[in-house]
Structure formats: C-alpha cells, structure tokens
C-alpha positions as semicolon CSV with decimal commas, in nm:
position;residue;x (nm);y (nm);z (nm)
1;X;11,290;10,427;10,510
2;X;11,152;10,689;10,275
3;X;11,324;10,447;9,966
4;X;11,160;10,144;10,088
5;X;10,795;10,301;10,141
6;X;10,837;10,454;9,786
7;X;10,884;10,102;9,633
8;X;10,622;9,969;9,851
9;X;10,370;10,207;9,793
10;X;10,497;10,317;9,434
11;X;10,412;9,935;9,347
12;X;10,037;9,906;9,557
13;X;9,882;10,127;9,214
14;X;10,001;9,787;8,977
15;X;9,913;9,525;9,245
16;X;9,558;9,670;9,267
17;X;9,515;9,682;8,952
18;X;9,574;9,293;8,924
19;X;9,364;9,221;9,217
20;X;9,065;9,394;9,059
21;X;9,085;9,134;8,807
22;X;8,914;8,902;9,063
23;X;8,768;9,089;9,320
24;X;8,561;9,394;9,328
25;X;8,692;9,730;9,497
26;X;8,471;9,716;9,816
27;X;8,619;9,343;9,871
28;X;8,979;9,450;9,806
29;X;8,973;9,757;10,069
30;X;8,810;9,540;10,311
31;X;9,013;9,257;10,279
32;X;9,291;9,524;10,308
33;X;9,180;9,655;10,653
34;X;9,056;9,393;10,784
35;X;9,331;9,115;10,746
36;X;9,574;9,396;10,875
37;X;9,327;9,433;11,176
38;X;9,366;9,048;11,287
39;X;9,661;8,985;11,248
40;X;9,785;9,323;11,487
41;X;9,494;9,280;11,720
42;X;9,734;9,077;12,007
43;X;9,896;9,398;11,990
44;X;9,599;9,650;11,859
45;X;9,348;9,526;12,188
46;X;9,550;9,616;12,468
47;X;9,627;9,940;12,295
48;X;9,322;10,029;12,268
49;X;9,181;9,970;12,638
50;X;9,497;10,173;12,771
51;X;9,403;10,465;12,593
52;X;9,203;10,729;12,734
53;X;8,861;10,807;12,521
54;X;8,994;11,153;12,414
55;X;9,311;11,009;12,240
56;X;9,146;10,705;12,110
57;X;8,905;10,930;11,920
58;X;9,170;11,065;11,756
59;X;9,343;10,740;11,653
60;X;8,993;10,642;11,510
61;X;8,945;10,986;11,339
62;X;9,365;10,913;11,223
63;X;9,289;10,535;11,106
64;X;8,935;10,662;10,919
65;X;9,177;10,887;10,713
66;X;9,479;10,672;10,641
67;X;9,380;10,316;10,704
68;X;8,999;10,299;10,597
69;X;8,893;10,557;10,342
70;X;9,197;10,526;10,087
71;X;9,142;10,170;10,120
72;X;8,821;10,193;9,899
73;X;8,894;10,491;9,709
74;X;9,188;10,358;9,516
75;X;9,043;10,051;9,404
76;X;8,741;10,221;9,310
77;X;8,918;10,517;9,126
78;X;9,124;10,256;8,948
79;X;8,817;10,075;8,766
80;X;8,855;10,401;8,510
81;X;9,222;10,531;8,589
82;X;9,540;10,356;8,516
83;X;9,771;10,280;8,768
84;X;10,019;10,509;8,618
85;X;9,821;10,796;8,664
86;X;9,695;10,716;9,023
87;X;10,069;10,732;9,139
88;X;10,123;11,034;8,991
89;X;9,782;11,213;9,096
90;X;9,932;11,037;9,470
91;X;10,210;11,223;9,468
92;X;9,987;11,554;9,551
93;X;9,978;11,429;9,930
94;X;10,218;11,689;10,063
95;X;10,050;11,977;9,896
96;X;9,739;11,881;10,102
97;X;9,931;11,898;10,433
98;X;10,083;12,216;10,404
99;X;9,654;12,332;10,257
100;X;9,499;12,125;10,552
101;X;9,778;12,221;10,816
102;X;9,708;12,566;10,736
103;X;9,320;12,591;10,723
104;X;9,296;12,322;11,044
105;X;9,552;12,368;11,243
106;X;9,679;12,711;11,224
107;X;10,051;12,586;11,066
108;X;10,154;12,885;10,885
109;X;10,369;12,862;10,553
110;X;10,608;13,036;10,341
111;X;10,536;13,236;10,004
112;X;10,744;12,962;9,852
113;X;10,538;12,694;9,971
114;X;10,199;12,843;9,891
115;X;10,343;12,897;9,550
116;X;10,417;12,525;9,528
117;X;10,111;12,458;9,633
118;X;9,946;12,648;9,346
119;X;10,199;12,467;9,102
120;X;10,081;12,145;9,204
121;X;9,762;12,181;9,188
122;X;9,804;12,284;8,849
123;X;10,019;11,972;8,725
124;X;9,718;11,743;8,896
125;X;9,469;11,967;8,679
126;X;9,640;11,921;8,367
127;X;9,670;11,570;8,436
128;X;9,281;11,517;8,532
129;X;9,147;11,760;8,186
130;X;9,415;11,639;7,926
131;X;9,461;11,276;8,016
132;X;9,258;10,958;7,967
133;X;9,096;11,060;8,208
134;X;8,916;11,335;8,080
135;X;8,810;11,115;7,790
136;X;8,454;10,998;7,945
137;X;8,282;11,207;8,171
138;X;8,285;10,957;8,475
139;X;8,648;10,937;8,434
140;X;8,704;11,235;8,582
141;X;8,572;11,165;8,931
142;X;8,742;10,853;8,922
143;X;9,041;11,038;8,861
144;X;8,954;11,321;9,171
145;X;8,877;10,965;9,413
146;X;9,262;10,960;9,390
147;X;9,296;11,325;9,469
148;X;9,005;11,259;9,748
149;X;9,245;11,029;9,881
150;X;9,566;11,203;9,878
151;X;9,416;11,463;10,072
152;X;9,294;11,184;10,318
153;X;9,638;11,064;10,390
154;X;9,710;11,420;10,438
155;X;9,456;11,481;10,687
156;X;9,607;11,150;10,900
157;X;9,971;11,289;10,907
158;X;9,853;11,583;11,018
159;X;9,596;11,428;11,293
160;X;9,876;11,132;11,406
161;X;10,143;11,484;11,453
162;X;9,920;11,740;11,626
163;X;9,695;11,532;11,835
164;X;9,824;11,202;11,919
165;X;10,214;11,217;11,920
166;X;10,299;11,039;12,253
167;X;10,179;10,683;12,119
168;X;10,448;10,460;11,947
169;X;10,445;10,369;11,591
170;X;10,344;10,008;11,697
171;X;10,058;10,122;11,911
172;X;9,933;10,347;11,675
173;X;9,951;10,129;11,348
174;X;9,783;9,806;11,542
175;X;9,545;10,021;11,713
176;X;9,390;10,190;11,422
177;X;9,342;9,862;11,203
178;X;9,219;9,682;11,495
179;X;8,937;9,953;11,515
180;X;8,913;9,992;11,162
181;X;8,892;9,581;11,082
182;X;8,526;9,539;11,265
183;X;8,347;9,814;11,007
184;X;8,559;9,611;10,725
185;X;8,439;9,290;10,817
186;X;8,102;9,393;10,838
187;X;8,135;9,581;10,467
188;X;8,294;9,201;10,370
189;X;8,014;9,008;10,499
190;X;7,729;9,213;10,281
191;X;7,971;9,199;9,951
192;X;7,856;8,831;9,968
193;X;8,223;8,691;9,943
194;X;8,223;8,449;10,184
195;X;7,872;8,283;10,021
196;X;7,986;8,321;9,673
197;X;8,354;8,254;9,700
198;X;8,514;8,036;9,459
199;X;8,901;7,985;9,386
200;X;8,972;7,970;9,001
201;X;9,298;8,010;8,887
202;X;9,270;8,365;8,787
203;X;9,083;8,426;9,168
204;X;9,394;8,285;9,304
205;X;9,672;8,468;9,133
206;X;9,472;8,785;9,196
207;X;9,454;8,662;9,556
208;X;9,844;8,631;9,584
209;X;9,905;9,019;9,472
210;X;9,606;9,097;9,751
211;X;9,801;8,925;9,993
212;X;10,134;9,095;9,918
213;X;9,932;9,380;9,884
214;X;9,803;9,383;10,250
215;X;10,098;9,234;10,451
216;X;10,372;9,410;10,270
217;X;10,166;9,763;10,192
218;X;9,921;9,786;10,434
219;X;10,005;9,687;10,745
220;X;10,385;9,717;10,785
221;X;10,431;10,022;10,518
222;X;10,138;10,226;10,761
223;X;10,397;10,137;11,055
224;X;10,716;10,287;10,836
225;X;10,509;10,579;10,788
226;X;10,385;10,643;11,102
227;X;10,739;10,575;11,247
228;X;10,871;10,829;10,965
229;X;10,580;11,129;11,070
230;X;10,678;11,059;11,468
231;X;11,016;11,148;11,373
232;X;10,984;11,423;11,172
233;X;10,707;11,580;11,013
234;X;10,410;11,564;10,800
235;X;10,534;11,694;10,478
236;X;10,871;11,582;10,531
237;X;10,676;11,249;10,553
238;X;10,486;11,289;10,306
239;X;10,793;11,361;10,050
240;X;10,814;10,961;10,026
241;X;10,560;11,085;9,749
242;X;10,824;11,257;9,529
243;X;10,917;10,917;9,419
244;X;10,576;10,721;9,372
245;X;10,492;10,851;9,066
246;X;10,808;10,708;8,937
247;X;10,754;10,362;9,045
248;X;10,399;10,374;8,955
249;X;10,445;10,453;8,615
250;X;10,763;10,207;8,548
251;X;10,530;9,904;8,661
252;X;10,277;10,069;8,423
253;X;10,499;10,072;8,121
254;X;10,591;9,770;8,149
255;X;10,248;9,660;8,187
256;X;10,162;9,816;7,848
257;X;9,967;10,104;8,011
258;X;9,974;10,396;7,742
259;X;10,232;10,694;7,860
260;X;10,111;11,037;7,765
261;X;10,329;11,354;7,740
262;X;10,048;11,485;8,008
263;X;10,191;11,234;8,249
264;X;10,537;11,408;8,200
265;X;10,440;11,750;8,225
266;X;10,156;11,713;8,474
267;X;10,405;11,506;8,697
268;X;10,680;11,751;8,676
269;X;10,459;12,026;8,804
270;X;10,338;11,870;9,100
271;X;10,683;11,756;9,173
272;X;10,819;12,119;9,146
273;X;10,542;12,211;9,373
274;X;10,604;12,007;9,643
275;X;10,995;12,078;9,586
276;X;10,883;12,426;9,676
277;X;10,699;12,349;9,957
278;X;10,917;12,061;10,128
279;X;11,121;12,196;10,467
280;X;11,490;12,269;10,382
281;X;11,586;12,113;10,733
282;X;11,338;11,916;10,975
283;X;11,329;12,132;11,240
284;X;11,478;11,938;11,619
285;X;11,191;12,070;11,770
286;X;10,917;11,895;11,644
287;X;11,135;11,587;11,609
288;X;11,132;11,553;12,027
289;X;10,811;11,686;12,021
C-alpha cells in the first residue's frame, strides 16, 4: 500500500505541473475536491447524517487539512517551484507529526526522534536558501506553501488517529470530500470557468492529467491513506513520504527540470531525519485502537 501511494502521490508534483498549463491553481484544487466530492457523495451523504455533530466536526476540521487546503497550496506553490523540489520539500510530512503530535496532543518522543526532527528541518532549509528557490524573493514562500502543506497533511493524520478512529476508511474519505466539494464548487463558480470555458487542444490534454490527477490521486489515494493511518499510525503513515521525493524528481528529470546538488543533500537530510524519527515496530496497541 505504502509502494502504490508513493507512485501515486510521488507522480501528483509532475501531473500538476502539466495541468497548470491550462488551468489556474484555484481551478485545479477545486476541480480536485470537488469532482472527488460527487462522485463519493452516494456514499459521503449518509455518512454524514449518521454522524453525531461532535465527530463530524472533526472529519470537517480532518478534510480542511488533508482534502481542501493542500489542494490549493500545491498548485499555487508550483507556479515558482519545480515539481522536483515540491516532492522533496513533501517528504517533511512525518517530521510535522511527531512536532504537531507533541505540541497538540501531548504524544511524547524520543531524543532520537527530536534529533531527526532537527535534521530535517535542516535539509528543507538548505533546500528553500540554496535552491532555485531562493533565487527571487517570492520564490521562497512559494517554496514554504509546500512546507505549509506538509504540515497540513500532518495535522489530518494526527486529527483522523486521535479524534475520529472508529469511522471506516470509506466513511471517512467520502465524508470529508462530500463536505469539502460544496466550498469547492462555490470557489469554481467565482474563478469564472464555467462562463469562460473553452476546450483547445492544449486545455484538453491538460484536462486528461487533471482527471488522472483527481480519480487516481485524490480520491482513492486519500482512502489508501486513511486505510494505512487506521491501521497503524501517523508517522508510520506518513513514511509513504520517504519515497516521494524519489518519484518526484525522476518524472522531473525526465521532464528536463534542472537537478541541483542541493536537491541531493537537502533530500538526504530530511530523509535521515525522518529515518530517525520513524517507529522501529508499530506498536499492536494503537493498531486495535
């Protein structure tokens, strides 16, 4: 499972890229959210009026995190970053989880892992002040959107374990685009695509990565993931990063992206830190929690 969301998710950087050929950012996350929201609703609508208020603030505040926000940030960030870097600046999503599980929820870790953490964080600097993106100004924050939304997804492994762990994977993943989809549709509507639409040739190949891009890593890569955190936990979940970077940069080569010894180095160090900081063993406990 861990293999196949790498791949997916390891390829999303390079298929957004394309799509922004045609589309702007704010259409692409949308799109995104909103597609995935439809087509689950059969399933996402009866979830939803089941659930009592408490726990269905809590798959709202989970989906806002890991189904919505990212959505934007990525195609935004990647206006100004390449899609090699954004899967290596990615990869920092289980150094947030052990921060965030720490500060927010009281998870206490090991010297080791607080010392990965700092490791990280310096591979993601290095990569952020030596790389392209440090070569304009407003190429930085583009860059730190990507770390914005790393520690996003952390925030909604960490949400889905603690406070909503009875619901199933299915429930959870068509419940929280179903939500999600009305806010996107309404963020669609004012983009003006549906009065300004027009399908050119390079529109519709760009349309044809979106739509592998939201069937195939959106909606059913969020339900591998959430499947994967239900079963074990949220850095052990989150280690499906160790091999994004990898991906991400492969599809980058080969689409002439420039490689930069900063990518090496930075990328080692964040995947040393979260080496460091990974569980040895997933603990039964919180398995049949």
């Amino acid at each position: 499972m861990v293999t196949i969301l790498a791949l997916t998710w390891g390829s999303s950087f390079i298929l957004i890229k394309k799509t922004l050929v045609a589309f702007s950012p704010y259409e692409i996350g949308a799109i995104r959210v909103a597609v995935s929201g439809i087509i689950l609703a059969f399933l996402g609508v009866p979830a939803i009026r089941k659930m009592p208020l408490k726990t269905l603030f809590w798959v709202a505040v989970a989906g806002f995190f890991g189904n919505f926000s990212p959505m934007f940030l990525f195609p935004i960030a990647q206006q100004k970053v390449s899609s090699s870097l954004a899967g290596i600046l990615d990869s920092l999503v289980p150094i947030f989880v052990l921060i965030f599980g720490f500060f927010f929820f009281g998870i206490r870790s090991k010297l080791s892992q607080v010392l990965g953490a700092i490791i990280g964080f310096i591979g993601a600097a290095s990569l952020i002040f030596f790389s392209e993106a440090n070569t304009e100004g407003s190429q930085f924050w583009y860059a730190m959107l990507i770390v914005l939304a790393g520690g996003s997804y952390a925030m909604n492994a960490l949400v889905i374990k603690e406070k909503i762990p009875g619901l199933t994977s299915i429930d959870l993943t068509a419940a929280v685009f179903t939500f999600w989809a009305v806010p996107s549709l309404v963020i669609l509507y004012f983009t003006g695509i549906f009065e300004n639409f027009e399908m050119t040739p390079e529109r519709s190949e760009a349309l044809g990565y979106l739509s592998f891009l939201t069937i195939f890593g959106t909606a059913i890569a969020m339900l591998l993931y959430y499947k994967l955190i239900q079963n074990t936990t949220p850095v052990f979940a989150s280690s499906v990063s160790y091999l994004l970077p990898v991906v991400a940069v492969i599809w980058g080569v080969l689409d002439g992206e420039k490689f930069s010894f900063w990518y090496i180095l930075g990328g080692l160090l964040i995947l040393i830190g979260i080496y460091l900081i990974r569980e040895k063993k997933v603990n039964p406990k919180l398995v049949q929690r």
